[in-house]
C-alpha positions in Angstrom: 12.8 -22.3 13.1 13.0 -20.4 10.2 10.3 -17.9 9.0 8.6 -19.6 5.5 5.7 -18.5 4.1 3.3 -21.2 2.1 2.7 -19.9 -0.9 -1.0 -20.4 -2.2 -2.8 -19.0 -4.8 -6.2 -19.5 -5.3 -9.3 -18.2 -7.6 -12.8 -17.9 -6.8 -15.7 -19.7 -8.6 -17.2 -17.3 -10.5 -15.3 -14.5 -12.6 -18.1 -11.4 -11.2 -17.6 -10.0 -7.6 -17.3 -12.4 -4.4 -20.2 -12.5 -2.5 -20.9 -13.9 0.9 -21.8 -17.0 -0.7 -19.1 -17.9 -3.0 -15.5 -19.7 -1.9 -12.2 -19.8 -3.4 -11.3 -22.7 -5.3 -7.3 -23.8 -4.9 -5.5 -23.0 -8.6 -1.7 -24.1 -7.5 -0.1 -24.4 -4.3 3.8 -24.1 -4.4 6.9 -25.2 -2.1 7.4 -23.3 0.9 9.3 -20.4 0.4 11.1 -18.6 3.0 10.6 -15.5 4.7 8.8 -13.8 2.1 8.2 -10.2 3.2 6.5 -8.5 -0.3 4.5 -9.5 -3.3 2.2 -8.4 -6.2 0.7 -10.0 -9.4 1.3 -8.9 -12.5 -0.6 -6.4 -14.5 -1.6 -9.4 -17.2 -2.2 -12.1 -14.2 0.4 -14.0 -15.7 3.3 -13.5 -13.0 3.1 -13.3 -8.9 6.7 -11.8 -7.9 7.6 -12.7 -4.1 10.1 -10.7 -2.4 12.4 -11.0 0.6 15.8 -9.3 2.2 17.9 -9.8 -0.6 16.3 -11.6 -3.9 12.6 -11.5 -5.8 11.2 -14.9 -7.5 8.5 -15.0 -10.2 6.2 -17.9 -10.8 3.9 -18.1 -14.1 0.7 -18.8 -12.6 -1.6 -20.1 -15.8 1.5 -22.5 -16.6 2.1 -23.0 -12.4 5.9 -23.2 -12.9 8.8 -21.4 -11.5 10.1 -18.7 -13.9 13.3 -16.9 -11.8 15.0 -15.7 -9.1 16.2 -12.1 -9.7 18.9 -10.9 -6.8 19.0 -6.9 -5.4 20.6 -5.2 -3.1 19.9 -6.6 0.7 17.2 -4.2 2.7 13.7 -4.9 4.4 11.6 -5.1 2.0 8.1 -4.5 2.6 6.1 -3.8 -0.5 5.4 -3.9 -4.1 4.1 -3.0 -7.4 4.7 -4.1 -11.0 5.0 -1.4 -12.7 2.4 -0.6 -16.1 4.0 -2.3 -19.1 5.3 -5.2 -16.2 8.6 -4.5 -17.3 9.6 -3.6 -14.1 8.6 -3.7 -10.3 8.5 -0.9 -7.8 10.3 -2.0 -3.7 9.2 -0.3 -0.6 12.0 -0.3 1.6 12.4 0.4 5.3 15.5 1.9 6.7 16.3 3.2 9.8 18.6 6.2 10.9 19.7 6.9 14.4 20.4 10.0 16.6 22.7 12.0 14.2 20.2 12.0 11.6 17.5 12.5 14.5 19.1 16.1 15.4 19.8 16.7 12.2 16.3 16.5 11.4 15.0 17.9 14.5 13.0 15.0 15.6 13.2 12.7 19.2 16.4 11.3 19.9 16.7 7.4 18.7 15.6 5.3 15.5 13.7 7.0 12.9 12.3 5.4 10.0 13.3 6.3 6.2 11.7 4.8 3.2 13.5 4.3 0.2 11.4 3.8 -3.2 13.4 1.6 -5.7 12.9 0.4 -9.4 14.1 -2.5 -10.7 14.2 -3.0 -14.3 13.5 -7.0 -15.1 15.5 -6.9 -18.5 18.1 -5.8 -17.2 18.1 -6.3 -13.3 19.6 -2.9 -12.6 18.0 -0.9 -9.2 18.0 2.7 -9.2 16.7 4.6 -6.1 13.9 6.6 -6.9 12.8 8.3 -3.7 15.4 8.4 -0.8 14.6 10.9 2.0 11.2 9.3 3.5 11.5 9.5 6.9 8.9 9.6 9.5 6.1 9.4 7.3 4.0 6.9 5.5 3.6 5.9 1.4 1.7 3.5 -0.6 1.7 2.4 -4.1 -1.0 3.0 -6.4 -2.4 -0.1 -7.7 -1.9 0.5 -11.1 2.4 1.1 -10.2 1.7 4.7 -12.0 1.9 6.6 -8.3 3.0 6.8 -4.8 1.5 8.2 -2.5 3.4 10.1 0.3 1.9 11.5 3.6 4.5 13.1 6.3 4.1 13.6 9.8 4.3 17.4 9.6 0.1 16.3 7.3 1.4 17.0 3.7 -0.2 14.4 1.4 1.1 14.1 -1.8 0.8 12.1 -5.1 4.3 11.6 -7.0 5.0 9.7 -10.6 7.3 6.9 -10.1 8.4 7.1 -13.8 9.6 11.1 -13.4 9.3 11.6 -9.8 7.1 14.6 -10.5 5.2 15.7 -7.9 0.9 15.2 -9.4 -0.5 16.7 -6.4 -0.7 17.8 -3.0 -2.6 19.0 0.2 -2.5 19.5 3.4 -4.2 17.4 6.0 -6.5 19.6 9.4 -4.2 20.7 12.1 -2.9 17.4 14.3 -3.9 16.2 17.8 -2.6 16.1 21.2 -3.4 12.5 20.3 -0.9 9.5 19.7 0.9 9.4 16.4 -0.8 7.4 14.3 -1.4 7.9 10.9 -1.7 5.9 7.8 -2.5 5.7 4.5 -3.9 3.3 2.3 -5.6 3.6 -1.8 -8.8 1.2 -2.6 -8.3 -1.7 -4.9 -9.3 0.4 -8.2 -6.9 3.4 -7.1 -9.6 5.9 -7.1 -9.8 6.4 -3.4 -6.9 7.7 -1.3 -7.8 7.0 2.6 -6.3 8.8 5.2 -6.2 8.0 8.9 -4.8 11.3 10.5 -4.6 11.3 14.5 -8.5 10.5 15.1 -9.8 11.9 11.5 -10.7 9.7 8.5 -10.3 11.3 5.3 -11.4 9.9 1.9 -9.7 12.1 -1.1 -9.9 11.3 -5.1 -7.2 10.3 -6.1 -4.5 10.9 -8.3 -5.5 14.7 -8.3 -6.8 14.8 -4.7 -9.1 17.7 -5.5 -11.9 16.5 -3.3 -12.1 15.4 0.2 -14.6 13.9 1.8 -14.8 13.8 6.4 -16.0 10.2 7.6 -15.5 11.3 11.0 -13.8 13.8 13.0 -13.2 11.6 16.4 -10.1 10.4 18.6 -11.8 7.6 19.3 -11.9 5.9 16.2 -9.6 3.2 15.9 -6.9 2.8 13.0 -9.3 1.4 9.6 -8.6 -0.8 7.3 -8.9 -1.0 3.6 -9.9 -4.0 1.7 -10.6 -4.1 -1.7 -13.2 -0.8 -1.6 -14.4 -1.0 1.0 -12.6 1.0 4.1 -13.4 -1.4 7.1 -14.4 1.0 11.0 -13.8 0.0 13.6 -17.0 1.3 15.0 -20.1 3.3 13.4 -19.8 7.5 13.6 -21.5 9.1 16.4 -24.6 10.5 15.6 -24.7 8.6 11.9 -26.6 6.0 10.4 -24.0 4.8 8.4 -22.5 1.1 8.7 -18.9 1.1 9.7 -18.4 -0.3 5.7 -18.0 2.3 3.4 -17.9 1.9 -0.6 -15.0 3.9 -1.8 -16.7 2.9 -5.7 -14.9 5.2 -8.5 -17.8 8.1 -8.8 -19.5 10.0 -5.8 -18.5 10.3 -2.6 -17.9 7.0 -0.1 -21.5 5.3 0.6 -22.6 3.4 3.2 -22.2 -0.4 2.0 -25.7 -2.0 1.7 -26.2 -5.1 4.5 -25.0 -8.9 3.3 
């Protein structure tokens, strides 16, 4: 049976922040499209760009038509971003190298995983590889398609321009655990916040500049969070803290425990 994704948009009652009592109300629902893999809206709202393997469609929401398929070069495409101006999109995507490229970059023998940033220019259609060498780590968009960030297993967090490549900022994360490798990364809705999850520790930076940083807990047995929106989701509440295991990551101040529904 093939993979297909139902495509449904939808847009809540009221035009202010959801709250526990309001529910979305269905704008369009389109055909079912198959095996849809990335996606983003548009800057202006006007577009939602769906991507898969090997080509990227764009639907005009307000009008709820079909606008065009765009083709690119076949990968695993996992993410995206409409760049400022939405003349272009930003594509995360996953490759793999095996054990040549393991020894040559003195890491275990087997599959590692590269990222490759691309941009793809929507006059035109050309792709031009952006960031190449990603391996073994993890990197995130910034909402606004200005920034990526990049975080490496070796706990270098950076902040690079996806228009020049230049590199805005960077740090370096607390030593690593003997704990299993997990680590992510993930920016709040606005792009203010940076998260990090880095082997037990949950670390909130400002972001683009990353000059603070902020400790939500310093435990290996907190499980991996989750963003949403602002608010970074635990999995259960710090030892020894009163705060909820929701946290505001708002634009000013440090994260704050999110006041009970």
């Amino acid at each position: 049976m093939k993979n297909l994704l139902l495509v449904t948009l939808a847009i809540l009652a009221s035009t202010g922040l959801a709250s526990a009592q309001e529910s979305p109300r269905l704008l369009w629902k389109s055909e079912s499209i198959s095996g849809m893999t990335a996606h983003a809206f548009s800057h202006s709202g006007k577009l939602l760009a769906l991507g898969n393997d090997s080509v990227i469609c764009f639907w005009n929401v307000s009008a709820k038509r079909f606008e065009r398929s765009l083709i690119i070069k076949s990968g695993k495409y996992d993410a995206m971003v409409f760049a400022p101006k939405d003349n272009a999109v930003f594509l995360r995507r996953r490759d793999y190298g095996y054990r040549s490229l393991g020894a040559l970059l003195n890491v275990p023998s087997g599959a590692v995983e590269v990222f490759v940033i691309v941009r793809v220019n929507l006059l035109t259609g050309s792709m031009v590889e952006l960031f190449s060498d990603l391996v073994n780590c993890k990197c995130q968009f910034s909402p606004d398609g200005i920034h990526l960030a990049i975080l490496t297993a070796q706990g270098i967090l950076s902040i690079q321009d996806l228009n020049s490549g230049a590199t805005i900022a960077f740090n370096s994360l607390p030593p690593r655990r003997d704990w299993p490798g997990v680590f992510t990364l993930n920016f709040s809705h606005d792009g203010s916040r940076l998260v990090a999850y880095w082997y037990g520790q949950v670390l909130i930076y400002d972001a683009p500049h990353l000059r603070t940083r902020q400790f939500i807990e310093d435990s290996l047995e907190f499980g991996t969070p989750k963003v949403l929106g602002n608010t970074l989701f635990l999995t259960r509440t710090p030892n020894g803290s009163s705060q909820a295991p929701l946290l505001d990551l708002g634009a000013r101040g440090l994260a704050a425990e999110q006041p009970e529904a």
